[in-house]
Biopython code that builds the backbone (N, CA, C, O; Angstrom):
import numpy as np
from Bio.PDB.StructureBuilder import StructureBuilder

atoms = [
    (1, "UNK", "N", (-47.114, -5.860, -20.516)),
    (1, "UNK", "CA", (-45.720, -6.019, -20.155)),
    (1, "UNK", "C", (-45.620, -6.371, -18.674)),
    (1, "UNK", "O", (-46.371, -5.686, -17.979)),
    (2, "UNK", "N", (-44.848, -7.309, -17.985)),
    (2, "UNK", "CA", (-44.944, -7.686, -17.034)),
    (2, "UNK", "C", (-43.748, -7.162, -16.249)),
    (2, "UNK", "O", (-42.556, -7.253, -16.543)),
    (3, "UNK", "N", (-44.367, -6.543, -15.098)),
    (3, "UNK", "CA", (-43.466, -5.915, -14.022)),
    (3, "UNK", "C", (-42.707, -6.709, -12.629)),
    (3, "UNK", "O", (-41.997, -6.233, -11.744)),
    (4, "UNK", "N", (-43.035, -7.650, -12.789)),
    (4, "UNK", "CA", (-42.950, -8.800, -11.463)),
    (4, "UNK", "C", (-41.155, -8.727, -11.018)),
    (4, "UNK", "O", (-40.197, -8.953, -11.757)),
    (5, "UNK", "N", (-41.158, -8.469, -10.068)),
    (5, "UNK", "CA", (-39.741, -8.212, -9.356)),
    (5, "UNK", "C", (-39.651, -9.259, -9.052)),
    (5, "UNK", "O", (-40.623, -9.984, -8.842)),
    (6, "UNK", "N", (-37.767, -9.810, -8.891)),
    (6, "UNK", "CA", (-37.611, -11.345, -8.480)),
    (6, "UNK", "C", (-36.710, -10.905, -7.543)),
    (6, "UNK", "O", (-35.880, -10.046, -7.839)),
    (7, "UNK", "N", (-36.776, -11.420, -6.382)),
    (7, "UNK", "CA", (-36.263, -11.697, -5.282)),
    (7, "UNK", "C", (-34.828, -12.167, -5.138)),
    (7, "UNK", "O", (-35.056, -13.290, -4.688)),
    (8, "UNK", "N", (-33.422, -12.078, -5.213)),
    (8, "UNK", "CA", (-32.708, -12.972, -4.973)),
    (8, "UNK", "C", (-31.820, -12.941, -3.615)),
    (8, "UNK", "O", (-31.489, -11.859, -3.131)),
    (9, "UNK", "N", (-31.414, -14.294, -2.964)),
    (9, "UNK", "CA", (-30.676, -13.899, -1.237)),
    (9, "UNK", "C", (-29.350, -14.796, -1.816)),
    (9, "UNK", "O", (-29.163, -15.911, -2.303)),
    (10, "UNK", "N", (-28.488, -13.506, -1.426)),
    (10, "UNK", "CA", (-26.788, -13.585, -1.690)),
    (10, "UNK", "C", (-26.400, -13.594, -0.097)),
    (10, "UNK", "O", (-26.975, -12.966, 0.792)),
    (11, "UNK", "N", (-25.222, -14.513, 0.037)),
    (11, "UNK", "CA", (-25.314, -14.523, 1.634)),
    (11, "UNK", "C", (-23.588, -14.059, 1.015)),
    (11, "UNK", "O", (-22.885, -14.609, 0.167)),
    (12, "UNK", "N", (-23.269, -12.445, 2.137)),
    (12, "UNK", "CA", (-22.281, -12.061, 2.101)),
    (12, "UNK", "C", (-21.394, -12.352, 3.611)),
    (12, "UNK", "O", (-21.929, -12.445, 4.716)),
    (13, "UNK", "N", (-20.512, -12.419, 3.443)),
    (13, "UNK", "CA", (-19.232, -12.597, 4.758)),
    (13, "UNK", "C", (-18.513, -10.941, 4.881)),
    (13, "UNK", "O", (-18.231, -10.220, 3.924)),
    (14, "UNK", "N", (-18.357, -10.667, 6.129)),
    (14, "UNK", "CA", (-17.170, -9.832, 6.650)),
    (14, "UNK", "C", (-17.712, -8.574, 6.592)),
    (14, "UNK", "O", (-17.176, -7.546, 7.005)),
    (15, "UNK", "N", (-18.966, -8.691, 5.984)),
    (15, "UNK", "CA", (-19.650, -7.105, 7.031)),
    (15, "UNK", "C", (-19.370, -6.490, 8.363)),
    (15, "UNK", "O", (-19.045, -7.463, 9.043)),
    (16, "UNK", "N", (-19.332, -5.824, 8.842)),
    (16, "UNK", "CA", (-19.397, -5.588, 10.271)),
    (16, "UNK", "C", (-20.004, -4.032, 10.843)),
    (16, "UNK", "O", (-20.112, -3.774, 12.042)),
    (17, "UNK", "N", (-20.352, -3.119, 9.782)),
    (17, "UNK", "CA", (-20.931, -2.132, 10.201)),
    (17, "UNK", "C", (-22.046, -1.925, 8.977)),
    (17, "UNK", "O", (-22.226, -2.713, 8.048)),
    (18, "UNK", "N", (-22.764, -0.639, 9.212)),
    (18, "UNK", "CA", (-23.211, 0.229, 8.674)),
    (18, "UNK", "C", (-22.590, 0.548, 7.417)),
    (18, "UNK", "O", (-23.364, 0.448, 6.465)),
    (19, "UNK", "N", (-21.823, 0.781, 7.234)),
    (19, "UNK", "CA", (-20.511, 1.453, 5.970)),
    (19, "UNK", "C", (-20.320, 0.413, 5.344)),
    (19, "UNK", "O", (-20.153, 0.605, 4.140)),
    (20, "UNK", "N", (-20.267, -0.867, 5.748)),
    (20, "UNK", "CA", (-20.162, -2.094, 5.001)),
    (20, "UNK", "C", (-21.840, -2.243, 4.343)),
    (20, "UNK", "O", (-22.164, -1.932, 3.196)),
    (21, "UNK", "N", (-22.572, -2.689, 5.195)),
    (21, "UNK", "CA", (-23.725, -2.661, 4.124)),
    (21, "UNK", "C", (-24.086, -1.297, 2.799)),
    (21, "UNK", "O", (-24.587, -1.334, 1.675)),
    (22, "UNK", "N", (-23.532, -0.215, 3.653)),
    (22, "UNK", "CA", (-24.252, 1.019, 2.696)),
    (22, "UNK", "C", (-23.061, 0.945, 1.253)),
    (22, "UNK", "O", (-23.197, 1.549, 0.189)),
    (23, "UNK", "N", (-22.078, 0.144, 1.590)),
    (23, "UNK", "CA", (-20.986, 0.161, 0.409)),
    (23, "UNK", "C", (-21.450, -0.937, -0.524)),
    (23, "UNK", "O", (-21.246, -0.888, -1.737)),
    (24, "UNK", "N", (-22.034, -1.856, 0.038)),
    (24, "UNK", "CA", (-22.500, -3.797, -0.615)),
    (24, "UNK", "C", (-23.608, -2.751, -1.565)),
    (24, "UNK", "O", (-23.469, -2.364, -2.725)),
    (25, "UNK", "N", (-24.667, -2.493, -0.640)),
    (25, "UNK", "CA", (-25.752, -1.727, -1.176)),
    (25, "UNK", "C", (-25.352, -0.612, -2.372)),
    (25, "UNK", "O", (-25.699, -1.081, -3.456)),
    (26, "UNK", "N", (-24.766, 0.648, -2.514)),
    (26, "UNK", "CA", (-24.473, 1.117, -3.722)),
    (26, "UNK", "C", (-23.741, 0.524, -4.659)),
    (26, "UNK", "O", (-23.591, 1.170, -5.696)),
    (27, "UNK", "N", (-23.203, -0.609, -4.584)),
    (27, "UNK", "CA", (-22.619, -1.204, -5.383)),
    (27, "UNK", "C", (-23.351, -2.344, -6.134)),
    (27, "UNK", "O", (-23.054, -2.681, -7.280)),
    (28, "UNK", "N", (-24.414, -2.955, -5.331)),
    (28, "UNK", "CA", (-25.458, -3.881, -5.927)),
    (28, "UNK", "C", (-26.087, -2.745, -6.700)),
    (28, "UNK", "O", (-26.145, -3.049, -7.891)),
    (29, "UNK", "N", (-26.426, -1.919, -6.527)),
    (29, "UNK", "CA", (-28.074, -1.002, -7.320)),
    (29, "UNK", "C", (-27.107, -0.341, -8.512)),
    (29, "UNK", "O", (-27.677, 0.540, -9.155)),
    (30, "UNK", "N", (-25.677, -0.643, -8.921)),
    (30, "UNK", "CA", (-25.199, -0.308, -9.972)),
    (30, "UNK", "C", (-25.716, -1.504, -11.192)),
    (30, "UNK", "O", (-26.001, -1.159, -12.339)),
    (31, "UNK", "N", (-25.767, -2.743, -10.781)),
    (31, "UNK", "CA", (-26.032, -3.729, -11.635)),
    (31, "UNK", "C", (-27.430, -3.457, -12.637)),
    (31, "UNK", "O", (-28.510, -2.994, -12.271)),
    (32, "UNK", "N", (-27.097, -3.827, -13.778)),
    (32, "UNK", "CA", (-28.515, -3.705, -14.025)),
    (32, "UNK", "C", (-29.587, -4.329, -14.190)),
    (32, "UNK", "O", (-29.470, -5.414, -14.760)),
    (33, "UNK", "N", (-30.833, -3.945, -13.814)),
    (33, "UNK", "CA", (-31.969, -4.681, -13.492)),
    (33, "UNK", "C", (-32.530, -4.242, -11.507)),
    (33, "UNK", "O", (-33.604, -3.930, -10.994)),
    (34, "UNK", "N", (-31.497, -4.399, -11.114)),
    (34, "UNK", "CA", (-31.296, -4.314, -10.100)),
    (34, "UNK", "C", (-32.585, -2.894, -9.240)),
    (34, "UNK", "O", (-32.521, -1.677, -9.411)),
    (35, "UNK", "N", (-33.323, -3.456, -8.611)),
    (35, "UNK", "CA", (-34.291, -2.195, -8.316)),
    (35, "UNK", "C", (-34.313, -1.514, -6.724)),
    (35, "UNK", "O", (-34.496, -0.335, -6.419)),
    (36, "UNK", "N", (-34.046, -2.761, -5.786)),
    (36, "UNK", "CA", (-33.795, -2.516, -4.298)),
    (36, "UNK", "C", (-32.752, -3.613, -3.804)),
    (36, "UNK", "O", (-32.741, -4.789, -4.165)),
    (37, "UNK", "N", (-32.052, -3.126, -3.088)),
    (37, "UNK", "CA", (-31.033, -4.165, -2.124)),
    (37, "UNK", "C", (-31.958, -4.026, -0.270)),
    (37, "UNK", "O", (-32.655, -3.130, 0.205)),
    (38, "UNK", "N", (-31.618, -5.025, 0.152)),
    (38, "UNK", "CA", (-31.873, -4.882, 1.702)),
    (38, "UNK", "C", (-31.050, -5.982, 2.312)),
    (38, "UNK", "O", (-31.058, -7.024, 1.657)),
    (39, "UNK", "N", (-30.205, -5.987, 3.632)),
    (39, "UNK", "CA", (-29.579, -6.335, 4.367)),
    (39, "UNK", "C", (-29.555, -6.973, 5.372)),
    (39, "UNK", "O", (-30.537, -6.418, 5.865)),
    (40, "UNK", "N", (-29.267, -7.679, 6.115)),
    (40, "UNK", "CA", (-29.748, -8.642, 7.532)),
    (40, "UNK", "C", (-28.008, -8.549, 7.960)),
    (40, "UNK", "O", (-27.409, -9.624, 7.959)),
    (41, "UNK", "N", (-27.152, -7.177, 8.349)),
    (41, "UNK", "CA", (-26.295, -7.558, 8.881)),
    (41, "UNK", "C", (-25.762, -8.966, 9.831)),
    (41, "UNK", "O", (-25.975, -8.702, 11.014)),
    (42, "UNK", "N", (-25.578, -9.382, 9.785)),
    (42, "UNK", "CA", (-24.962, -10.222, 11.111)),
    (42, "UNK", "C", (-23.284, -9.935, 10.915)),
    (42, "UNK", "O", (-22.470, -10.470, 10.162)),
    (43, "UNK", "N", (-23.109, -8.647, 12.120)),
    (43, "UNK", "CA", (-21.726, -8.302, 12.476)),
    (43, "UNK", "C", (-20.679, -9.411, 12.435)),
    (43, "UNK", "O", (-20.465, -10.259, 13.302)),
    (44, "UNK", "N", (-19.984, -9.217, 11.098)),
    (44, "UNK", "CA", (-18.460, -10.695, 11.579)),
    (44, "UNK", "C", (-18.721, -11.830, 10.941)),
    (44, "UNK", "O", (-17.882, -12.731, 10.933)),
    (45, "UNK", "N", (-20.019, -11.965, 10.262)),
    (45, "UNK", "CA", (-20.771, -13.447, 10.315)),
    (45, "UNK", "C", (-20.937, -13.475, 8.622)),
    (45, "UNK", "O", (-20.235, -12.908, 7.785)),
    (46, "UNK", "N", (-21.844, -14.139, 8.477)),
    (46, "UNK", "CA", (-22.868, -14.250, 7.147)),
    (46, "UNK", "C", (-23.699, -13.200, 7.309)),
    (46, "UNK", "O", (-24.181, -13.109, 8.438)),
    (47, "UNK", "N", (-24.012, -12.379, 6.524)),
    (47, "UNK", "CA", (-25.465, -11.903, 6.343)),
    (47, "UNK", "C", (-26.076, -11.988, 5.252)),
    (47, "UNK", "O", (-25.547, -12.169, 4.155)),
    (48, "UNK", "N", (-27.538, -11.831, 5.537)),
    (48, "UNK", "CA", (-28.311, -11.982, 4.529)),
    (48, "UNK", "C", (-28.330, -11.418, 3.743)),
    (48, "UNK", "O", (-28.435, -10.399, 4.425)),
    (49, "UNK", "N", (-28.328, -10.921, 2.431)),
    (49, "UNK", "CA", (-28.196, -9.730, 1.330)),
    (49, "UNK", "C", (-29.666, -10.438, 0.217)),
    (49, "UNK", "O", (-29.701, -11.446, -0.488)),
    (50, "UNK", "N", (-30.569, -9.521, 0.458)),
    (50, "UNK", "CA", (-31.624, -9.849, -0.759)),
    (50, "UNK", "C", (-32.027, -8.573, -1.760)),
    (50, "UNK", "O", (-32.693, -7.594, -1.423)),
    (51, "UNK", "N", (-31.483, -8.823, -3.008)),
    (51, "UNK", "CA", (-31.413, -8.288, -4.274)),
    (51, "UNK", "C", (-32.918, -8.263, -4.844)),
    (51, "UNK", "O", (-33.525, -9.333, -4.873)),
    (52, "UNK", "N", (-33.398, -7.366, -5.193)),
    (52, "UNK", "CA", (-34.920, -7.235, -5.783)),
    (52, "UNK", "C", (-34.530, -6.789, -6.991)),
    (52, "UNK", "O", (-33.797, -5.801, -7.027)),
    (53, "UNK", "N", (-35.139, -7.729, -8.779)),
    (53, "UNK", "CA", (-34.710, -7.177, -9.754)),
    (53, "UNK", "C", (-35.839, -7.047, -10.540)),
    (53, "UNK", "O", (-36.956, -7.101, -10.024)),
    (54, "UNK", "N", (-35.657, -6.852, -11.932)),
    (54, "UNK", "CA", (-36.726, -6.680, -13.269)),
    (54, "UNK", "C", (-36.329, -7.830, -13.603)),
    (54, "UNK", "O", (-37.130, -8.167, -14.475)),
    (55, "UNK", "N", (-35.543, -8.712, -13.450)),
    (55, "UNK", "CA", (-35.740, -10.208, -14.371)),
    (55, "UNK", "C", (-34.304, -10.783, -13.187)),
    (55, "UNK", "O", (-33.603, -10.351, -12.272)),
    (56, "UNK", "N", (-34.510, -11.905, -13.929)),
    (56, "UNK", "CA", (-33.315, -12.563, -13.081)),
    (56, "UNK", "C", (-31.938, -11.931, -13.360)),
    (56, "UNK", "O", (-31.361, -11.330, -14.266)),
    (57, "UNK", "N", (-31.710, -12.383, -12.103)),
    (57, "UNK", "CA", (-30.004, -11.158, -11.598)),
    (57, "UNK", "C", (-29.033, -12.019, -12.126)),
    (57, "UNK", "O", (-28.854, -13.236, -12.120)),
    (58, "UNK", "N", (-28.283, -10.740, -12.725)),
    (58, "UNK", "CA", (-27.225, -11.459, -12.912)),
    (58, "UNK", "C", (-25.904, -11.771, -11.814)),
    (58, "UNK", "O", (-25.051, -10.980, -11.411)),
    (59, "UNK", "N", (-26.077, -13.167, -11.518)),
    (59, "UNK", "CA", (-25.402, -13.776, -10.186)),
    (59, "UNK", "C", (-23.966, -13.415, -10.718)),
    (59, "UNK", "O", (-23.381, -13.180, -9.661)),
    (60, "UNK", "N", (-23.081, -13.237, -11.693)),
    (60, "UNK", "CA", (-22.060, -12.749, -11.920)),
    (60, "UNK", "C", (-21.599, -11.327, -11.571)),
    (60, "UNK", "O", (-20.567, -10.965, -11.007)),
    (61, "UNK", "N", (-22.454, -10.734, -11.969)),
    (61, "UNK", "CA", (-22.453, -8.864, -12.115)),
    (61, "UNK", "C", (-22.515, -8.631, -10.428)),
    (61, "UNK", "O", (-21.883, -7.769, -9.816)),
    (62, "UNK", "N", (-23.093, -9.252, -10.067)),
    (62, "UNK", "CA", (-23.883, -9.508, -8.178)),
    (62, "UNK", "C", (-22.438, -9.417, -7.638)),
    (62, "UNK", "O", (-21.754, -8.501, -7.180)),
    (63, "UNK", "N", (-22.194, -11.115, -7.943)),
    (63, "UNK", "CA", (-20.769, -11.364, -7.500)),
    (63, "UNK", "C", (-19.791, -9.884, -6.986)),
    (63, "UNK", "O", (-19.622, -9.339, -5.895)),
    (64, "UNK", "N", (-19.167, -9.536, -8.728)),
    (64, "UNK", "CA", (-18.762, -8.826, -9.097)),
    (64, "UNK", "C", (-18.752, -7.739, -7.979)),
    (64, "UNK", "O", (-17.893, -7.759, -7.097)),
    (65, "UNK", "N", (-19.649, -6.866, -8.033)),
    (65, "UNK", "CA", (-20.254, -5.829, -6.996)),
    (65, "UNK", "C", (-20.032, -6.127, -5.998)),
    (65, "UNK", "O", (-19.087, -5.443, -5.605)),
    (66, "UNK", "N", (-20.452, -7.005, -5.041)),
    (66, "UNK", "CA", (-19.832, -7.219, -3.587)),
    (66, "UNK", "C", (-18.224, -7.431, -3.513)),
    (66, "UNK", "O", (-17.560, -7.118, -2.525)),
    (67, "UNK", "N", (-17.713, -7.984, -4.651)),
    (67, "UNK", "CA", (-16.280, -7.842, -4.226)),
    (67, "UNK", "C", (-15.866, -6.565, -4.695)),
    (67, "UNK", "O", (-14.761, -6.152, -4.344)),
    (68, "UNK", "N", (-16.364, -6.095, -5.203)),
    (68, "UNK", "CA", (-15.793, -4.582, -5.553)),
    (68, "UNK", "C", (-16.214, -3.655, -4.447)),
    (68, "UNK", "O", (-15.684, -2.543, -4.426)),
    (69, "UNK", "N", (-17.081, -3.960, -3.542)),
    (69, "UNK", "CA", (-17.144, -3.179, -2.507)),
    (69, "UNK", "C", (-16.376, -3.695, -1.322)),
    (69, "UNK", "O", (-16.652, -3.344, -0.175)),
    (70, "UNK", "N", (-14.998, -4.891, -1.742)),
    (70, "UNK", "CA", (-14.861, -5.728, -0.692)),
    (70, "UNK", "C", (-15.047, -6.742, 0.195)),
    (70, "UNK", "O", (-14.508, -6.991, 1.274)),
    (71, "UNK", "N", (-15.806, -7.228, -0.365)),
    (71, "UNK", "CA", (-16.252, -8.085, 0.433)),
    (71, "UNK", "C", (-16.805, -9.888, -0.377)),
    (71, "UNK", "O", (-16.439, -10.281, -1.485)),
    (72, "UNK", "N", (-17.872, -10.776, 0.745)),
    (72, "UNK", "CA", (-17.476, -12.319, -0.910)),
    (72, "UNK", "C", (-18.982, -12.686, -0.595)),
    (72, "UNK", "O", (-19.588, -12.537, 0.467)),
    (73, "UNK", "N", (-19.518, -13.310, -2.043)),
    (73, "UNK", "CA", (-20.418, -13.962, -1.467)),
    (73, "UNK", "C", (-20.116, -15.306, -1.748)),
    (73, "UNK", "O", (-19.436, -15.830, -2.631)),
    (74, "UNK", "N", (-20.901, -15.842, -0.618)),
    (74, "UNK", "CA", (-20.117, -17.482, -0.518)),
    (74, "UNK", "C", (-21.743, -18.155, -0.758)),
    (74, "UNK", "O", (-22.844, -17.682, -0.476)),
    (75, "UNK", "N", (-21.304, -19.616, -1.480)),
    (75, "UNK", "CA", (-22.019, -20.257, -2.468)),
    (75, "UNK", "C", (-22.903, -21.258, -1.086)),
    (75, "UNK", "O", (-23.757, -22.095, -1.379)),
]
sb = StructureBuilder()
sb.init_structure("model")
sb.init_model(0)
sb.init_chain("A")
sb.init_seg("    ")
for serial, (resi, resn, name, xyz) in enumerate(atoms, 1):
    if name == "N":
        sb.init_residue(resn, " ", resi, " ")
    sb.init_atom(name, np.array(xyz, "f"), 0.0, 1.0, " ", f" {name:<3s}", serial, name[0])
structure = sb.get_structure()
């Protein structure tokens, strides 16, 4: 059975603290598949958001989750 985690980078807008990523972040690791989130704030800006899953993510559910924590990811 193959364990291979896939990588995906969601670039989110309108972060600006700590509380913003830790909100993006519990709200991504609700999705499922979903195994680690990690962050590249850039305060005000774009940041980097990369999703680590068990198979490919679902870019909807993803979606979903960042705006439910407030916030967009832009295409």
């Amino acid at each position: 059975m193959s364990t291979d985690v896939q990588t995906t980078k969601l670039v989110v807008t309108g972060m600006t603290c700590g509380h913003c990523v830790a909100s993006v972040t519990e709200e991504l690791r609700e999705v499922p598949g979903v195994t680690d989130v990690r962050v590249e704030l850039v305060a005000g800006g774009a940041s980097d958001v990369y999703v680590d899953s068990t198979g490919p993510l679902d870019l909807a559910a993803a979606k979903d989750a960042v705006a439910e924590a407030g916030y967009a990811v832009t295409d």
